[in-house]
C-alpha positions, 0 to 999 in steps of 0.5 A, a space after each residue: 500500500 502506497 504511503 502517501 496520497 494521490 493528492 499529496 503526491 500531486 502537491 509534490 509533484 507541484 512543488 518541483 514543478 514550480 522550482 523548476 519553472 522559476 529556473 532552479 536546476 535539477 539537484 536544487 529541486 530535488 534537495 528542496 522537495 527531499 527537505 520539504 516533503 520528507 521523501 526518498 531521493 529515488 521519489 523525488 527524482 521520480 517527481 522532478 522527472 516528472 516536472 521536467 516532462 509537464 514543462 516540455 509539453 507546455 512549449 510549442 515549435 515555436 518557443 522551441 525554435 527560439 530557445 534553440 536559437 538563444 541557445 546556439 547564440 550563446 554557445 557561439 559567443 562562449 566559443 568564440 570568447 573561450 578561444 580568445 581567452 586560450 581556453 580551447 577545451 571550453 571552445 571544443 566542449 561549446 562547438 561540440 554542443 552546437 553539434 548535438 544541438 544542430 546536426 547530430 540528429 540529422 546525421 544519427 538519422 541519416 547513418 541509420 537509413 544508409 545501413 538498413 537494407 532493403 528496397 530503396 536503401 540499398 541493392 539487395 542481391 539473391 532471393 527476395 525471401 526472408 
């Protein structure tokens, strides 16, 4: 039997859903709702999950493009910044998330489709049969 309400968790669940939403990163908030709901780490990060979840399905494509946007920027200029100031493992570790951020999807996808066989991915020699 579970230990604690469905309201109750639904408060909690509210809770990190209201740190998260004013900018607090994950550990904080998860601190917060440990020390404040007296629960299990394993609980509370299962609640904080769940927060980070609700506030990506309130963003649409186009809040979606723009913080992409923002975020590209600011890689950018942190990368550019690093390499001024000689600090190029911080400029490789910038460009390297603008890679994740831009391109590695596409790419991943691409790679995928280029190995699977098959009718119009690739030539098929012998028997059609599998």
């Amino acid at each position: 039997m579970a230990r604690t309400t469905k309201a109750e968790r639904k408060r909690r669940r509210e809770a990190a859903l209201v740190k998260i939403s004013e900018g607090y990163g994950f550990a904080d908030t998860v601190t917060f709702v440990m020390s404040e709901w007296g629960c299990s780490r394993s609980t509370t990060r299962r609640d904080c999950h769940w927060a980070h979840g609700e506030l990506q399905l309130g963003l649409d494509a186009h809040d979606v493009q723009h913080l992409v946007t923002y975020l590209c920027t600011s890689l950018q200029r942190i990368s550019l910044k690093a390499e001024s100031d000689k600090q190029f493992a911080s400029s490789v570790g910038a460009l390297r998330l603008l890679y994740d951020i831009l391109l590695s999807r596409r790419l991943d996808n691409e790679a995928i489709k280029a190995r699977r066989t098959g009718w119009g991915y690739g030539q098929r020699h012998g028997n059609t049969k599998f």
